[in-house]
C-alpha positions in Angstrom: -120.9 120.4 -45.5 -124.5 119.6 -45.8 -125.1 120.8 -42.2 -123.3 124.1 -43.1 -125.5 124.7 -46.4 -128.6 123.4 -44.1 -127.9 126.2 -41.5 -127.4 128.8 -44.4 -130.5 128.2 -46.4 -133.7 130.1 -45.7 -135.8 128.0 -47.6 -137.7 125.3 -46.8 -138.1 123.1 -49.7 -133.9 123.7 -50.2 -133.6 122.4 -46.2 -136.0 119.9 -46.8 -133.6 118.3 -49.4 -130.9 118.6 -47.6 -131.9 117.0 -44.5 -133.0 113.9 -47.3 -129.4 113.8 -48.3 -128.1 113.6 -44.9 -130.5 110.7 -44.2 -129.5 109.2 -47.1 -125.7 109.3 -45.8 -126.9 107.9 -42.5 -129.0 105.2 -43.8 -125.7 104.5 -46.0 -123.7 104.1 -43.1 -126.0 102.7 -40.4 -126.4 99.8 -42.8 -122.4 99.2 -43.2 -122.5 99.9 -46.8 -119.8 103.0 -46.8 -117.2 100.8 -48.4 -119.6 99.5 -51.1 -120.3 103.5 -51.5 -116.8 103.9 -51.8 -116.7 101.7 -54.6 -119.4 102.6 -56.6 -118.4 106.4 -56.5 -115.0 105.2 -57.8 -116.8 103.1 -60.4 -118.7 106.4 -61.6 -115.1 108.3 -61.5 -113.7 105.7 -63.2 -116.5 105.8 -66.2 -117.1 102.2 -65.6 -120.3 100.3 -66.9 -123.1 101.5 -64.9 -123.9 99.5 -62.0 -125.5 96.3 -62.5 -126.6 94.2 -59.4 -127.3 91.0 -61.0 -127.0 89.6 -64.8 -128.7 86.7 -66.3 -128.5 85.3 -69.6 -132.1 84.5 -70.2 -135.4 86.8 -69.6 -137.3 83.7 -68.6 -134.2 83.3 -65.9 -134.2 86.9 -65.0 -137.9 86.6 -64.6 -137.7 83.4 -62.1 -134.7 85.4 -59.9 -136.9 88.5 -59.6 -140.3 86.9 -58.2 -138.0 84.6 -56.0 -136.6 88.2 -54.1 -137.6 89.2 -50.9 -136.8 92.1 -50.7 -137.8 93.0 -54.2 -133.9 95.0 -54.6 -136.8 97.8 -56.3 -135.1 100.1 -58.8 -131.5 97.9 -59.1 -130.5 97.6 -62.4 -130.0 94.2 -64.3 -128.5 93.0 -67.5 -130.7 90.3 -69.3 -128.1 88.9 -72.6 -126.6 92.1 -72.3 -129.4 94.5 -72.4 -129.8 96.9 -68.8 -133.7 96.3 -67.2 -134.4 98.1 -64.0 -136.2 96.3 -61.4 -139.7 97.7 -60.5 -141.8 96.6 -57.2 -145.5 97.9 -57.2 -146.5 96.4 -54.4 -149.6 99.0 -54.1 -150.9 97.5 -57.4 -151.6 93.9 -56.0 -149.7 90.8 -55.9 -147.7 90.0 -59.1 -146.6 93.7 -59.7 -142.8 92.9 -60.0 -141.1 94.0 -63.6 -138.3 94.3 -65.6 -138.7 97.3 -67.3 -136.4 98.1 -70.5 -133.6 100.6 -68.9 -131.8 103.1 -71.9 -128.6 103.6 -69.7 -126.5 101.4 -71.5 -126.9 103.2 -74.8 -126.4 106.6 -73.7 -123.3 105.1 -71.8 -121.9 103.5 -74.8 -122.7 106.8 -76.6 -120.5 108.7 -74.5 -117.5 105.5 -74.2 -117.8 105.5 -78.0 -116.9 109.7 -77.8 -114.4 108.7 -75.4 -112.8 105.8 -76.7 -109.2 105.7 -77.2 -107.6 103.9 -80.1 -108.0 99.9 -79.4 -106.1 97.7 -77.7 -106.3 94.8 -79.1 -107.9 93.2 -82.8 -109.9 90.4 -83.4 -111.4 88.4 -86.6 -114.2 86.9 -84.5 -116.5 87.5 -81.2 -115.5 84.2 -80.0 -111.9 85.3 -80.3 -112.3 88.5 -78.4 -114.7 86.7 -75.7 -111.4 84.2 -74.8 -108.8 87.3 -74.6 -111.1 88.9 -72.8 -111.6 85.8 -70.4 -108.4 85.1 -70.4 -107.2 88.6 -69.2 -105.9 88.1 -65.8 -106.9 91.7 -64.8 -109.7 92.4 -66.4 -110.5 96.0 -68.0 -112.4 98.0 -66.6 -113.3 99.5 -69.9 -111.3 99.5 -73.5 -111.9 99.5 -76.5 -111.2 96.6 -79.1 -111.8 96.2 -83.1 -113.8 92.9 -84.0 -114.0 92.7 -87.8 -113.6 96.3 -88.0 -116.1 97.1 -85.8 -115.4 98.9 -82.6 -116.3 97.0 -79.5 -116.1 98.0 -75.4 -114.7 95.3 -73.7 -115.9 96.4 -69.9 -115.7 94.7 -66.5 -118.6 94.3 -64.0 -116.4 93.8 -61.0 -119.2 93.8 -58.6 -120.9 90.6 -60.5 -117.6 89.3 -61.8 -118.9 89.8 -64.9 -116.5 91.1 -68.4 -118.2 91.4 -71.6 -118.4 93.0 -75.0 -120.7 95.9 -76.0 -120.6 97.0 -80.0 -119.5 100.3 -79.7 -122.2 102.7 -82.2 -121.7 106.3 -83.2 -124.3 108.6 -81.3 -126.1 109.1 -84.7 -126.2 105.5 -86.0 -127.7 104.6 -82.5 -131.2 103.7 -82.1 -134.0 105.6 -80.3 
């Protein structure tokens, strides 16, 4: 399809493009990572928590993972207690340029779960409560939503990190900027 709409296109900078999408596919193959492809288009069909390629409870941890990398995995996405951070290699800047840089994607992912949420599932009187059904869910969900004292919660799955966890759910205009 991409060679077809290659062929067709007089322009350049269109061509150009394509042929960067076409290396992109190729790269993905070449380096056997069609399944994990496979998978993470699902995920984004699915409306699944964004992709996450590591998680870490602490910032000082996430920190001590990230300068221990080689390869820097540049531009992944991490959670840090629950927050995304993208990673960011600068390695034209000098030595020491690796960051964590604050990532909005969860909010305007739970903005549009919290539009999409169905009625919940299941309804809790505490966190703690919700954290051991959720743990103790032997298939866990991919995304639902749940009530913890009243308030609306995600309970989402990060199967490639074997990670489930709760995000407060927010209405779009009670969500900060």
């Amino acid at each position: 399809m991409l060679g077809k709409l290659w062929t067709e296109s007089s322009s350049e900078d269109d061509k150009m493009r394509l042929e960067v999408a076409m290396d992109a596919l190729q790269f993905i193959y070449d380096m056997g990572q069609s399944q994990l492809f496979r998978v993470y288009h699902q995920a984004i069909e699915e409306q699944e928590p964004p992709f996450v390629f590591a998680s870490f409870d602490t910032r000082p941890e996430a920190d001590a993972w990230l300068m221990a990398q080689n390869p820097v995995p540049d531009r992944a996405a991490v959670l840090v207690a629950g927050e995304y951070f993208k990673v960011m290699d600068l390695p034209e800047l000098g030595k020491g340029t690796r960051r964590l840089l604050s990532s909005p994607i969860l909010k305007f992912y739970l903005q549009d779960m919290w539009e999409k949420a169905k009625a919940p599932v299941a309804l809790f009187s505490t966190r703690e409560e919700a954290e051991t059904w959720l743990r103790e869910q032997p298939e866990p969900p991919r995304q639902v939503a749940i009530l913890i004292d009243g308030k609306p919660y995600l309970a989402a799955w990060h199967h490639r990190i074997q990670l489930r966890i709760l995000y407060p759910l927010t209405p779009p205009e009670a969500a900060p900027t």
